[in-house]
N, C-alpha and C positions, 0 to 999 in steps of 0.2 A: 633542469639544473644538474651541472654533475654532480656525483656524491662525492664527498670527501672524505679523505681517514687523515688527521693530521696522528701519524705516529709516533711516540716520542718527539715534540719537537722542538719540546722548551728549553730543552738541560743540552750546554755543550757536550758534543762526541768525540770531540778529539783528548783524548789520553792526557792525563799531567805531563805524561813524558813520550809524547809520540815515538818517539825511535824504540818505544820497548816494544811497539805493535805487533814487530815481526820478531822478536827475541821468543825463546822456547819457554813455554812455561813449566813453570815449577810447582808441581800438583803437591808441595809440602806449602803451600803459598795460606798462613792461616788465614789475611785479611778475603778468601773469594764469598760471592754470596751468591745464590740461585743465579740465572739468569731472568733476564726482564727482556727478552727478544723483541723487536718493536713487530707490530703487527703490519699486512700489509696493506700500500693503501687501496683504493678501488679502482679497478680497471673498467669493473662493470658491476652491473646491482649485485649478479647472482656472485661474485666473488667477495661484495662488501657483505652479502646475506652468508654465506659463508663464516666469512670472520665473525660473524656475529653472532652466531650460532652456537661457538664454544663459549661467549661470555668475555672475549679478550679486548670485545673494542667499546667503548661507553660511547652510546650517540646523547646527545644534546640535546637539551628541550632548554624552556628560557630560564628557569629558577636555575638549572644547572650552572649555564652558563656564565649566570649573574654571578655567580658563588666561584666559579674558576677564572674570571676575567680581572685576575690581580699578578700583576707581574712576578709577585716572588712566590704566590700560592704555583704557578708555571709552573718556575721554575725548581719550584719542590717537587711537583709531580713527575716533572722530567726527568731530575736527578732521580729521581724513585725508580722512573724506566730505564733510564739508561744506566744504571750501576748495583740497583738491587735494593734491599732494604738497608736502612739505617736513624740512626737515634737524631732528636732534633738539633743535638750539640754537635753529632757528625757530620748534617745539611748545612750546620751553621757555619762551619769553616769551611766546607767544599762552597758556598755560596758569598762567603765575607759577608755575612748575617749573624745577629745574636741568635744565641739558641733560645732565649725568650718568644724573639719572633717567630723563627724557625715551626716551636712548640705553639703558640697559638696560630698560625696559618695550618698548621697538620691539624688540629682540631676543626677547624671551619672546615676543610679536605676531607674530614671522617665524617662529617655533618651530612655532606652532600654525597657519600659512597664513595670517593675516588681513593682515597685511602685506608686501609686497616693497619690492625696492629700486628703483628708477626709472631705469635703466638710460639714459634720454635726459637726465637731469639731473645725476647722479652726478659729479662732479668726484675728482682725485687727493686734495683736500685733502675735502671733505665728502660726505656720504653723504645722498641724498636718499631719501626712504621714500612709498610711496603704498598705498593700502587697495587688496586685492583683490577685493571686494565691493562691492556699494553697500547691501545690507541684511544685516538678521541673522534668522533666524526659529528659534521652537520647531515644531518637527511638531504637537507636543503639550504642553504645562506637565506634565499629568498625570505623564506619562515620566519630570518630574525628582524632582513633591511626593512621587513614591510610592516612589521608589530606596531601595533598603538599602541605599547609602551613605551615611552622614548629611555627609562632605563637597559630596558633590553636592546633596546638599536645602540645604547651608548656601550653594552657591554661589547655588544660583537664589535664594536670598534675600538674599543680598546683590546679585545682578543686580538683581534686580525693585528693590529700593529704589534702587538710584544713578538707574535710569531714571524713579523716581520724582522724587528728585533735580534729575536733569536737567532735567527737565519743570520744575519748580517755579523752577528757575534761570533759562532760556528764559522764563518767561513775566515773572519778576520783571525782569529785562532789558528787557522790551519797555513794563513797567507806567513803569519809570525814564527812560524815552529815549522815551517815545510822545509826548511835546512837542514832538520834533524832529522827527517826519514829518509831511506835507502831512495839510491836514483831510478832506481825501479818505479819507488810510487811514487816518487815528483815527476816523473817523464808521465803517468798514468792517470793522474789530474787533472782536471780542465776547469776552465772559466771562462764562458762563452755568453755572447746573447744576438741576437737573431732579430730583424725587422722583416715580417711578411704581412702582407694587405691580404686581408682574411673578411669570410662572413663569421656571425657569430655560428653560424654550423658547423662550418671549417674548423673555427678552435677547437670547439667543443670537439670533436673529429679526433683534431690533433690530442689536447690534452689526455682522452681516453687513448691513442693510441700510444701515448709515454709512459700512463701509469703501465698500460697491458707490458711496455719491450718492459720497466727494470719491473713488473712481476714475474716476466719471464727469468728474470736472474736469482731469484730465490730460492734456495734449495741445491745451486748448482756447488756453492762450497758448504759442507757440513758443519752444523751448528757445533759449538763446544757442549763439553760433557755436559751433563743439567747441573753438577758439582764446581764448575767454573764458573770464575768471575766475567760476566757480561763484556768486560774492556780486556780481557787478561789476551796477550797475542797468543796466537797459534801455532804447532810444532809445524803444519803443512805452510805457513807462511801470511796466512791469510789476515784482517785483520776487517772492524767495524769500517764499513764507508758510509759517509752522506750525501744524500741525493737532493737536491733543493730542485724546484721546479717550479718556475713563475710563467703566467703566458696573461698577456693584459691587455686592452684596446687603451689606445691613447690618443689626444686631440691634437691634431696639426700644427693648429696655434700653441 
C-alpha cells in the first residue's frame, strides 16, 4: 500500500482575500504568526522516513484516529496548519463555531498530542493553541479497512470523507473568488480528470510518480521569513498553492 501524508488538509488555503496573495507584504503586519509549512507528502518510504524523522509528520494508529475523525476537530487542526497558532474564540470565528466548541474539541486535540499550548503567546486571560505536526499520515489504510473494530473502520470512514469534504470546499472557494486573482494565476490553474484502464501496479506506479513530480517542486520558490504569516503574499510574487490528487478504480456498471 502506498504511504500517505495527508498535509494540512482539513482547513481552507485560499486566503480571506485572495487577490492580497501577490500584494507585497508589510513586515509591520502585527496580526503574522510562525509559520505551519505543510509537510511533504510521500513519494516514497525513505522520503516519508525522512519527514518523520524531524517530528513534523504524526502517523496514525487507531486510538489516534478515533480521536481526530471529527469534522470540526479537522478542521481545527488544519486551521492550526495552515495559519499558525490561535485562541479558541479566534478558530471560532475563522470556522463559524462557538469558541465553547472551538475550546473543548482543542482539549480532546491536546488529549491525543496533535495540539499544544503556545507557550510564547499564551496570556493570563487567553489561551493560545498551535498544532504539533505539520502532516498526518497512515502507514497503511489497509491496517484501519481490515480492523475487528468496526469503530475504527467507522473512524477511517468518516476521516476519508471530511477530507473528501475539505477537498471539495477548497476548491469550491477557489472556483468563487478566482475573479479576484491576477490573470496570471487564473490562466495557471487547472481542473482536470483523466480516465485510463490501469492494473492496480500501474496506479500505484502513477500515484508514486505525482507525489515524486510536485515533491520535485518544493524548495524551488523560498519559504517566507520564519517571522511571517503562513498565508501573508510575497514581495517575489509567489503565493500558497493547492495540490488535490485523487486516482480511483471504478465499476463499469
Amino acid at each position: 500500500m502506498l504511504q500517505r501524508v495527508f498535509a494540512c488538509p482539513y482547513g481552507t488555503s485560499v486566503p480571506e482575500n485572495p487577490a492580497d496573495a501577490v500584494r507585497p507584504a508589510d513586515p509591520a503586519d502585527p496580526d503574522r504568526t510562525p509559520p505551519a509549512h505543510p509537510a511533504g507528502t510521500a513519494g516514497s518510504a525513505g522520503s516519508a522516513d525522512q519527514v518523520l524523522d524531524d517530528g513534523t509528520v504524526r502517523v496514525l494508529d487507531p486510538r489516534s484516529l478515533r480521536a481526530l475523525a471529527h469534522p470540526l476537530r479537522m478542521q481545527i487542526l488544519g486551521a492550526l496548519r495552515d495559519y499558525g497558532p490561535a485562541t479558541a474564540s479566534g478558530l471560532g470565528s475563522r470556522l463559524g463555531e462557538s469558541s465553547g466548541a472551538t475550546s473543548y474539541h482543542l482539549r480532546q486535540l491536546a488529549a491525543r498530542g496533535f495540539v499544544e499550548d503556545d507557550p510564547e503567546r499564551g496570556t493570563g486571560r487567553e489561551r493560545w493553541w498551535r498544532a504539533v505536526h505539520r502532516g498526518t499520515r497512515f502507514d497503511s489504510v489497509d491496517e484501519f479497512l481490515d480492523h475487528p473494530d468496526p469503530e475504527v473502520r467507522g473512524a477511517l470512514q468518516s476521516f476519508m470523507h471530511q477530507v473528501a469534504v475539505n477537498h471539495t470546499e477548497q476548491l469550491t472557494a477557489w472556483l468563487g473568488t478566482s475573479h479576484e486573482w491576477p490573470e496570471a494565476w487564473r490562466g495557471a490553474g487547472d481542473m482536470s480528470n483523466f480516465t485510463l484502464r490501469l492494473t492496480p501496479e500501474l496506479l500505484l506506479e502513477l500515484s508514486e510518480k505525482v507525489q515524486a513530480l510536485v515533491d520535485s517542486y518544493r524548495g524551488r520558490v523560498p519559504e517566507p521569513p520564519e517571522d511571517a504569516h503562513p498565508r501573508s503574499p510575497a514581495a517575489d510574487g509567489s503565493a500558497s498553492v493547492r495540490v488535490h490528487f485523487h486516482a480511483f478504480p471504478r465499476r463499469a456498471d
